[in-house]
C-alpha positions as MATLAB code, in Angstrom:
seq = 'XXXXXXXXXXXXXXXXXXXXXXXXXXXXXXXXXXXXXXXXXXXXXXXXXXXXXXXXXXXXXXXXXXXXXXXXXXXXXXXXXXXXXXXXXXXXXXXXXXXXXXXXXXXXXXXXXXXXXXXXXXXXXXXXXXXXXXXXXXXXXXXXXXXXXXXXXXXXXXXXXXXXXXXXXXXXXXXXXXXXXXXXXXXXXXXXXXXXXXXXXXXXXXXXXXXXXXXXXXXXXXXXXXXXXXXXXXXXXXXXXXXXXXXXXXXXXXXXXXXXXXXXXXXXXXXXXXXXXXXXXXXXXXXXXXXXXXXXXXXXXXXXXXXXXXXXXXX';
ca = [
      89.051   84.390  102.273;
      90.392   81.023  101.233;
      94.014   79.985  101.215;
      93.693   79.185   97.352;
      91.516   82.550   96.800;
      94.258   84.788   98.444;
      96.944   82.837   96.325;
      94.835   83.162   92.609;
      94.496   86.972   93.838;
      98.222   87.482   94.199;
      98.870   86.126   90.779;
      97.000   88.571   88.995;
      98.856   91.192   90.570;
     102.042   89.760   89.688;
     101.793   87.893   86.812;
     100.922   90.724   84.193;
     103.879   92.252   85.103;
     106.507   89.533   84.423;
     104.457   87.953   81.798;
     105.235   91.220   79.889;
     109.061   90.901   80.694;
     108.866   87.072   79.262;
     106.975   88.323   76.240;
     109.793   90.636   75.681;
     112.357   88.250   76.162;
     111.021   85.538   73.584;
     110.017   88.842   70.654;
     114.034   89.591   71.288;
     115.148   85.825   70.490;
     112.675   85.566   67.473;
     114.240   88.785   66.212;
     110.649   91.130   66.177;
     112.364   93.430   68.512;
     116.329   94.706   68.142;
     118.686   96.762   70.049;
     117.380   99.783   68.032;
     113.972   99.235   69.123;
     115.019   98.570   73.197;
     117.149  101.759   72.767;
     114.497  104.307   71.106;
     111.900  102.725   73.391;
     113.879  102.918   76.424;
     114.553  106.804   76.078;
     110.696  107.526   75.269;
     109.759  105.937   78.634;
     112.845  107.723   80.800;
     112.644  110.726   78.999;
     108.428  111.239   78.389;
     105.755  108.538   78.773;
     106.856  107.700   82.519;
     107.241  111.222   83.767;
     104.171  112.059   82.214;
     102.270  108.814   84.145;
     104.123  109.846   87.704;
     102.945  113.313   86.719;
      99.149  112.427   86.222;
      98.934  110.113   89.002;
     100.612  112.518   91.218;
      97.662  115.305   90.136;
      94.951  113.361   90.773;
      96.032  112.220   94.308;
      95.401  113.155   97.472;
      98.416  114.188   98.735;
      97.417  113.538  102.706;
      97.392  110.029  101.516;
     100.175  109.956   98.506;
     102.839  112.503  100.620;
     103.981  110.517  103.343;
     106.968  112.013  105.150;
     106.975  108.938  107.392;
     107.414  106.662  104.740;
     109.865  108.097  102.933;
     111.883  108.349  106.450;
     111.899  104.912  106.538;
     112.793  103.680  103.093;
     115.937  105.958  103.402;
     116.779  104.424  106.173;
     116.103  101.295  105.547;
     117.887  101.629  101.893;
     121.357  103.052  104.276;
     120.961   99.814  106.214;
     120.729   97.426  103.742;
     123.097   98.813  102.113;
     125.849   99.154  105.263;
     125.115   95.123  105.646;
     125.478   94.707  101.967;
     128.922   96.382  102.151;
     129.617   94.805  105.158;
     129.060   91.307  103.968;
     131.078   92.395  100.829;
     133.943   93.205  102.715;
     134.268   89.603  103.894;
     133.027   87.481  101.699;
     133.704   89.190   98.140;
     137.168   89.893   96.169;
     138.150   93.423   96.404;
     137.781   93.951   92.985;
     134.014   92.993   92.491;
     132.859   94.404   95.622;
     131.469   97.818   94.567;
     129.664   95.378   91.864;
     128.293   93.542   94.252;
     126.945   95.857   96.506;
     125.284   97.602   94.111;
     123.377   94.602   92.468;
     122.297   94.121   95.896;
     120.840   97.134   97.301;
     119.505   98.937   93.977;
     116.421   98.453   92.877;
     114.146   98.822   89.706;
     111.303  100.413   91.125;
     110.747  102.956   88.405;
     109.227  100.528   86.545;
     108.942   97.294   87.818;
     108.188   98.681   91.167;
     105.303  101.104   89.985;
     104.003   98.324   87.475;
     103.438   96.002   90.923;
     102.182   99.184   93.138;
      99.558   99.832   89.899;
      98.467   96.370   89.688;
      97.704   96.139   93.753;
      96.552  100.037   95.030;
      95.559  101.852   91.173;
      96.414  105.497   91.136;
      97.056  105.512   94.461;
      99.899  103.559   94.606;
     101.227  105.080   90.976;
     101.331  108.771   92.976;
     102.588  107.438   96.163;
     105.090  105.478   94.191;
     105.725  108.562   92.471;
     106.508  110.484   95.261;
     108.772  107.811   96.887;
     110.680  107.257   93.329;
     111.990  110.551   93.606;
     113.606  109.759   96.809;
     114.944  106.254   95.226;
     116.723  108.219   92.284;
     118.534  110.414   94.345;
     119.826  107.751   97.509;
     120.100  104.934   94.291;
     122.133  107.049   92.644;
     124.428  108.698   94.780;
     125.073  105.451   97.027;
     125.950  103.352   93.299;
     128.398  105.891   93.000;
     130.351  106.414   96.143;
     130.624  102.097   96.550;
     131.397  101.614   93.246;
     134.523  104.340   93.006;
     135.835  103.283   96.353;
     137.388   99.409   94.419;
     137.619  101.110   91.032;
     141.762  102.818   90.615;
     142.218  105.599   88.879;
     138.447  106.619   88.803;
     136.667  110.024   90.017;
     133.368  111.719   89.764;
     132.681  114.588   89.223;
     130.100  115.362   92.174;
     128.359  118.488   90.464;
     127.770  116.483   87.268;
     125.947  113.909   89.771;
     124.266  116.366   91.190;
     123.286  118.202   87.750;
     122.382  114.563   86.636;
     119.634  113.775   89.297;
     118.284  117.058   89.555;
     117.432  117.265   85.852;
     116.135  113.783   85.888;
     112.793  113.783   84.137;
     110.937  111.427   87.008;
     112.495  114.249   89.645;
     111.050  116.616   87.756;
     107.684  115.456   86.636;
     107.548  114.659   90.880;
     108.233  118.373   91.720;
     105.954  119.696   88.775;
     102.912  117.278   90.178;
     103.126  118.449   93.743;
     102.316  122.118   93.149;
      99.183  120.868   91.092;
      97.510  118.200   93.687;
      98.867  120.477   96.831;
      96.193  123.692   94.864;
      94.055  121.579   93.230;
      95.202  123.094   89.725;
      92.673  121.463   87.175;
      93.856  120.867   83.642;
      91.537  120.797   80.827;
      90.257  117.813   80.289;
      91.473  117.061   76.687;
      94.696  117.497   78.079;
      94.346  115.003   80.767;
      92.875  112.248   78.423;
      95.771  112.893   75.720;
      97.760  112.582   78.727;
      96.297  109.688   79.616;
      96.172  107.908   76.145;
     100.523  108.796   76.107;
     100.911  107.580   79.879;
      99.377  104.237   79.083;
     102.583  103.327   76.602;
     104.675  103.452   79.592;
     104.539  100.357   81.587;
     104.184   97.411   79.009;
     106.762   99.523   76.806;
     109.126   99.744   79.695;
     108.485   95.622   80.672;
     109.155   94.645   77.188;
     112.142   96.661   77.055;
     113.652   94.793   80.419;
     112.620   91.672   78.934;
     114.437   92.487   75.942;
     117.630   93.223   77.473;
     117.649   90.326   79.519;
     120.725   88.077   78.942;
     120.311   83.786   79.631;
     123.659   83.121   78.223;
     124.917   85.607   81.136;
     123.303   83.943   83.713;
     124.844   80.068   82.304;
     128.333   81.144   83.390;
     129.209   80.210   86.952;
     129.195   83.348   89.340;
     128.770   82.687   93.489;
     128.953   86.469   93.629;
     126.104   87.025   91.650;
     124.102   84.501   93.092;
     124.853   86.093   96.678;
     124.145   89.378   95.686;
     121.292   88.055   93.805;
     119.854   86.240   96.748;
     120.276   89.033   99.499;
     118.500   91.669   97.429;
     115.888   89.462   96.254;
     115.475   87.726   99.744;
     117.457   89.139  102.701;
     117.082   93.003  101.836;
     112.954   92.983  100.994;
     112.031   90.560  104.165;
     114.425   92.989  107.039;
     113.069   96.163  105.048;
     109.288   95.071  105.273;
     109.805   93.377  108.660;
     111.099   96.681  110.184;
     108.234   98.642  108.588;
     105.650   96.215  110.247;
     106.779   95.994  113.552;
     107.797   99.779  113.563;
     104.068  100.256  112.905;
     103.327  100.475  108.755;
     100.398   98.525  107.634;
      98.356   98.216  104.402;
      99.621  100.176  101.375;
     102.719  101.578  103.113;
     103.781   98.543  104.160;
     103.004   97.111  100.717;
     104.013   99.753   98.677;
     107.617   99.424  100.572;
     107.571   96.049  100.090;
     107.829   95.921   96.379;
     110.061   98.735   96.207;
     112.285   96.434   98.151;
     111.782   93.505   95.951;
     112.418   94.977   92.888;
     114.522   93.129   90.953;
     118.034   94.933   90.131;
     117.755   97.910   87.788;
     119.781   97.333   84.683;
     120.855  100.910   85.342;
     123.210   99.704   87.050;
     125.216   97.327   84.561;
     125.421  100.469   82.563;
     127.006  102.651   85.598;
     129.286   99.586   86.206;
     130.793   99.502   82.405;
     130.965  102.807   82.393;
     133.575  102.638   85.245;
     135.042   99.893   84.078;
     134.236   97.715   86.296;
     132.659   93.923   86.378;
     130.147   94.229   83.767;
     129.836   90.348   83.203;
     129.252   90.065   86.904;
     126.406   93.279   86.923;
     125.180   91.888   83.941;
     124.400   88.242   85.446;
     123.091   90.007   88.888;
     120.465   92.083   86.972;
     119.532   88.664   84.782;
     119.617   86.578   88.046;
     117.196   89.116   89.882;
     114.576   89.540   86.875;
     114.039   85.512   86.853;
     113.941   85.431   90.672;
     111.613   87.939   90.891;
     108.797   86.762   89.371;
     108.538   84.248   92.087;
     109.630   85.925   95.404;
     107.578   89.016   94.413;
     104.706   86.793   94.061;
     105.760   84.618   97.377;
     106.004   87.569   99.138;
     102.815   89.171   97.954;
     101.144   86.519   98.515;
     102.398   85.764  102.635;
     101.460   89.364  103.297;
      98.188   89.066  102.259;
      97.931   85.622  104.380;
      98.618   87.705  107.042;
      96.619   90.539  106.964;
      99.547   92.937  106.983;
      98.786   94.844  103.000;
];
């Protein structure tokens, strides 16, 4: 295949997806869509559409392909790494005060949707169930490493572990994950009706979800000045997804593992986390510019890096 057929392919895996966040971003600055809409929209796809599409894909997998322990090994590994170097750079290069900030923006990823969106655009169903199945893992490392780097430069803060732990394990993606796995592992069959209702609900989910990022997305933020938002920026857009996919290849991880764990990794930042930050009271101008910095970037390094996989043979 041809250098310029390889490169046209990668586009319309990647370009769908942040075309939709664009689109959202210009019906927000024409006024079509407001903060009610990004709010009520945003809890639909948390709360129902997206469990229900993990759910479905997760049903109709194979789960000797989807379930792969060694996979999931890896990404939590590779997600303690990057974010140990993350910390580790922080310690040395970033004020005290924004470096649970920091770290954050640069390890934590938005693969619940922008991550599945990608993984449906390049393996189908395939990659929504094994994406599925590695999401679960992502909420509960994401969440609890956010946490514990983010209270450790914030005074006077605590958490409450068991409302953590109550929080993740009644997370609707955690759940629709365990629900699923019962079903493919017996090959439960649900009436068909029920499937294509299912189906005709599921499909809201991702160019809902896209808009909704695109809607939120702040270019006034990213106009003031911030080197520690372009660092963190640059390492989780850059450093963290090329040592993450590099380790996978040479430890042995090849076609949809290897790209499936790619765009996990090069997620952009999940706005999740601006919200954990202000809720801590924390650097929200400086979570809020690493989120907007990462969403822009990503449309092109997610493409770039797409694209030099597929050069080389390796997805």
């Amino acid at each position: 295949m041809s250098f310029v057929a390889i490169f046209l392919q990668t586009l319309e895996i990647t370009l769908p997806v942040f075309a939709m966040v664009f689109i959202g971003l210009g019906l927000r600055r024409i006024g079509w869509i407001d903060d009610a809409f990004v709010h009520t929209a945003s809890a639909l796809v948390f709360k129902a559409t997206l469990p229900t599409l993990v759910f479905l894909s997760i049903i109709r997998a194979d789960l000797d392909t989807a379930f792969n322990p060694a996979l999931l090994a890896y990404y939590l590994v590779a997600t303690l790494v990057g974010f140990g170097i993350a910390w580790f750079w922080a310690r040395w290069r970033v004020p005290a005060a924004d470096r649970g900030v920091y770290v954050q923006g640069a390890f934590r990823g938005n693969c619940g949707i922008v991550g599945l969106a990608l993984a449906a655009n390049l393996y189908g169903d395939l990659g929504l169930s094994a994406g599925g199945i590695l999401l679960g893992l992502v909420i509960v490392s994401y969440n609890a490493l956010s946490v514990t780097v983010l209270l450790a430069y914030q005074d006077g803060q605590s958490a409450s572990w068991r409302r953590i732990v109550r929080d993740i394990t009644r997370n609707p993606l955690i759940l629709a994950v365990l629900l699923a796995i019962p079903f493919a592992a017996f090959h439960i069959q649900l009436p068909r009706w029920v499937l294509t209702s299912g189906d005709y609900f599921a499909r809201l989910t991702l160019p809902l979800a896209l808009l909704c990022i695109g809607a939120t997305l702040s270019l006034s933020a990213i106009r003031r000045d911030s080197r520690t938002a372009l660092g963190a920026s640059a390492f989780k857009m850059i450093i963290l997804p090329a040592l993450g996919t590099l380790g996978g290849w040479l430890i042995g991880f090849r076609g949809m593992e290897l790209g499936l764990m790619f765009l996990f990794f090069a997620s952009p930042t999940a706005a999740a986390s601006f919200v954990m930050v202000k809720a801590l009271g924390g650097n929200d101008r400086l979570a809020a510019n690493i989120v907007a910095l990462t969403t822009l970037l990503a449309s092109v390094t997610v493409t770039v890096g797409v694209f030099v996989l597929r050069l080389l043979g390796w997805v």
